[in-house]
C-alpha positions in Angstrom: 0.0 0.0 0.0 1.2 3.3 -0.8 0.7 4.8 2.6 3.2 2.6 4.0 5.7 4.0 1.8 7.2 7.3 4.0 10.0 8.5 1.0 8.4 7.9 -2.9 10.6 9.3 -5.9 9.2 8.6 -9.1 11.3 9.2 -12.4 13.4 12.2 -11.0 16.0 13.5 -13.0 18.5 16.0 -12.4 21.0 17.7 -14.9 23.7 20.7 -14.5 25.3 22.3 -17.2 23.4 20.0 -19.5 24.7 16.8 -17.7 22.3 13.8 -16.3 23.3 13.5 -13.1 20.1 11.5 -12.0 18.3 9.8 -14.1 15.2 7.9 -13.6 15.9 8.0 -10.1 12.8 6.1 -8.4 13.1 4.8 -5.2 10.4 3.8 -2.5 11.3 3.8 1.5 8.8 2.1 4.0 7.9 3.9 7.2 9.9 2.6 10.4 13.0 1.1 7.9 16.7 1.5 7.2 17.5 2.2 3.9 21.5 1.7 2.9 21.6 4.1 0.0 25.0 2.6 -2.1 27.0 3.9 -5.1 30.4 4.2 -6.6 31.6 8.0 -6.5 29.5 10.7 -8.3 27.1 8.0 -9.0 24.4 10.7 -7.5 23.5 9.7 -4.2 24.0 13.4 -2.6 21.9 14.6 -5.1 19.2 12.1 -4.9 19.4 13.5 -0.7 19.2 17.0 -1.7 16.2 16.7 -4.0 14.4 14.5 -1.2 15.1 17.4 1.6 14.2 20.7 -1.3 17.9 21.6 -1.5 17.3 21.1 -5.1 14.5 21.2 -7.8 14.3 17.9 -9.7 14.5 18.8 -13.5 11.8 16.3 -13.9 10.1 13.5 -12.3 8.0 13.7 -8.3 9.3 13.0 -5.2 7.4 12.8 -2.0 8.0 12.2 1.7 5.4 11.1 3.7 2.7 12.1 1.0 4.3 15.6 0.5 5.5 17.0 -2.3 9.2 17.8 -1.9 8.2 21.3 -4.3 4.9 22.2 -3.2 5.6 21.5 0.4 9.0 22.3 1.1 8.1 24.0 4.3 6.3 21.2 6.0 9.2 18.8 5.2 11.5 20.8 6.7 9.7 20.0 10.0 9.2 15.9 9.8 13.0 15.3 8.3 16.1 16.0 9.7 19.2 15.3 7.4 22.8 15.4 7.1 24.3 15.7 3.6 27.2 16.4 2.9 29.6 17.7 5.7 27.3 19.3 8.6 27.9 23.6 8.8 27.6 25.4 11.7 28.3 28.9 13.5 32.1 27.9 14.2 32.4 30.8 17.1 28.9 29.6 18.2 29.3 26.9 21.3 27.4 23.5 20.6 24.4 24.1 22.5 23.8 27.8 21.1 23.9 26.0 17.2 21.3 23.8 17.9 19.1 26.4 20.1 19.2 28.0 16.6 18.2 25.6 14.7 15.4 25.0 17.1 14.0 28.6 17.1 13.7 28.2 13.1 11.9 25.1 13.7 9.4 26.7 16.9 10.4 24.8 19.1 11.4 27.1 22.5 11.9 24.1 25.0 14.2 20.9 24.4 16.7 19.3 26.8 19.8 20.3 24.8 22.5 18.9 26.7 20.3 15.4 27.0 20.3 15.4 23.1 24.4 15.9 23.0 24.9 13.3 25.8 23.0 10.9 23.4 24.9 11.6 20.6 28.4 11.0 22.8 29.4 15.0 23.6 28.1 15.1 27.0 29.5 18.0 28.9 29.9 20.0 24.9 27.5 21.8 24.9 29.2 25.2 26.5 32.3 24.6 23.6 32.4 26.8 21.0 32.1 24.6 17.5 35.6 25.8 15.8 37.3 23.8 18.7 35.7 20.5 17.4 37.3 17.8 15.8 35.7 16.4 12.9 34.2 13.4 14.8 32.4 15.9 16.7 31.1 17.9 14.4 29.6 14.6 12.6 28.3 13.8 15.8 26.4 17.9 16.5 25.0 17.2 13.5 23.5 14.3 14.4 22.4 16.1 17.5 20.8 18.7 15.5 19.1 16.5 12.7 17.7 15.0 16.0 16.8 17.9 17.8 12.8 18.6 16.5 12.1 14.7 16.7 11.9 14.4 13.1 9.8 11.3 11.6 12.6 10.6 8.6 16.3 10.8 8.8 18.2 11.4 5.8 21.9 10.9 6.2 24.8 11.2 4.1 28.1 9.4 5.5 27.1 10.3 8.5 29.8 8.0 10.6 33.1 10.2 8.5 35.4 11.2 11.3 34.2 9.3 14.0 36.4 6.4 15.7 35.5 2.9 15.9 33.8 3.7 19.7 32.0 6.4 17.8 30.7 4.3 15.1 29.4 2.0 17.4 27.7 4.0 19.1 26.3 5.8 16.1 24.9 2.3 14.5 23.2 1.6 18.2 21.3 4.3 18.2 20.1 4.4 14.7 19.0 1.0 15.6 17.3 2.2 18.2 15.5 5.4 16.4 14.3 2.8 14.0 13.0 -0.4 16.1 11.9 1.5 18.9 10.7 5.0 17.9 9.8 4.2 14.3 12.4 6.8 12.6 12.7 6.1 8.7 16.3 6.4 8.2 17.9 6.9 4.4 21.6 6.3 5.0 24.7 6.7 2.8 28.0 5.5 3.5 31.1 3.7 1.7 31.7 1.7 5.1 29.5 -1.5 3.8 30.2 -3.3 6.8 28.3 -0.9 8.6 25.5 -0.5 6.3 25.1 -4.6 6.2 25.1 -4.3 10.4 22.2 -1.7 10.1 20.4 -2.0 6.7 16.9 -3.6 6.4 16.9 -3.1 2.7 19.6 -2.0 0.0 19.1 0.2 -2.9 22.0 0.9 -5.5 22.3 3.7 -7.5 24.8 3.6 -10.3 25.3 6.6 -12.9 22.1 8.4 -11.7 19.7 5.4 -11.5 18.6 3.3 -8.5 19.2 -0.2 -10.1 18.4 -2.8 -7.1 16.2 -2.6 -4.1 16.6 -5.9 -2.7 16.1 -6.1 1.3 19.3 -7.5 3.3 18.0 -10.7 4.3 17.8 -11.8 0.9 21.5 -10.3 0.4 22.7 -12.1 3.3 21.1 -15.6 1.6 22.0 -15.7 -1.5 25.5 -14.0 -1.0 28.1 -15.8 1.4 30.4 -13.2 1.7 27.4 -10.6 2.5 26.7 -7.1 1.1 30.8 -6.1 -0.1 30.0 -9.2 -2.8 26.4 -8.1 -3.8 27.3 -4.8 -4.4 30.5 -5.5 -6.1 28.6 -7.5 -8.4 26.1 -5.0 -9.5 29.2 -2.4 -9.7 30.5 -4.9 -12.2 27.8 -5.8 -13.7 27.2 -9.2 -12.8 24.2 -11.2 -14.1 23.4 -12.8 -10.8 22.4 -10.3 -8.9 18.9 -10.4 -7.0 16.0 -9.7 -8.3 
């Protein structure tokens, strides 16, 4: 049913300076699942995120997220996703906590346990330091905190785990778990660490030169593959013939 669908593209496409960088780009995310997003390099998977959060307009084809359009109803997706693409920016002389009060204020929301939030993410006690003291671990991890902060229903994510140590990664894949089996957050996640995409994923869909090729759920990966998701995805990257339906 179509209502159990929260993130529908249909057919986008997306060119600059007269080149496809999407093309046919349809993909179809069920409410409460992780989604491992895969592709070679400049295969189009940050594009495909910043049509899906209005960053972009498609140059053809409909998306929608939870039954909005991602055009007509820009505003009203801003409130229900909460996304990371590309590297997170901030207010570098700001301290942690005053960035995400920000972002907060722009969403109406006047009351949150800030410092809660951080200590969830892993920068308890952070809050007071001012962002251009963070290492790149935390920053990924602030903007976590802040895609977080207005309890979004969708999470859209974009290498979310670069610059965070193995603890840190860890951490980061338990509580997406969590968001998803036990608050029922949709989460669309990019990364090039396939190990952790196979530890989180509940379905897998690869894009290659602007088109999402496979959907196939990680189960039936995990089956038919022996060697798990580096093999299935190496053999749609190359082409192979036995890939899953």
């Amino acid at each position: 049913m179509i209502q159990d669908f929260a993130i529908i593209s249909n057919d986008i496409m997306k060119s600059y300076n007269g080149k496809e960088v999407l093309k046919n780009c349809t993909m179809m995310v069920k409410k409460g699942q992780i989604y491992g997003f895969l592709g070679p390099n400049g295969a189009g998977k940050t594009t495909a995120f910043k049509v899906l959060t209005g960053l972009i307009t498609p140059s053809a084809g409909e998306a929608k997220i939870m039954g909005l359009d991602v055009i007509k109803n820009k505003i009203e997706i801003q409130r229900i996703i909460g996304s990371i693409i590309e590297t997170p920016l901030f207010y570098n002389h700001l301290s942690a906590r005053d960035n995400i009060k920000i972002h907060l204020e722009y969403m109406g929301i006047y009351k949150k346990d800030i410092e809660g939030l951080l200590k969830i993410v892993g920068l308890p006690n952070a809050g007071e330091k001012s962002v251009n003291q963070f290492s790149l671990g935390m920053k990924q991890r602030l903007g976590i905190a802040r895609a977080l902060s207005h309890s979004p229903q969708i999470l859209i994510l974009d290498e979310p785990i670069n610059g965070l140590d193995p603890m840190g990664i860890i951490e980061m894949r338990k509580l997406l778990i969590s968001l998803s089996k036990e608050c029922g957050v949709t989460i669309l996640i990019s990364s090039h660490i396939l190990s952790e995409i196979e530890h989180i994923a509940d379905v897998i869909g690869v894009i290659v030169e602007g088109t999402v090729v496979k959907e196939v759920s990680m189960l039936n990966i995990k089956d038919s593959y022996p060697n798990g998701l580096e093999e299935y995805f190496l053999s749609i990257i190359k082409g192979g013939k036995e890939c899953l339906d």
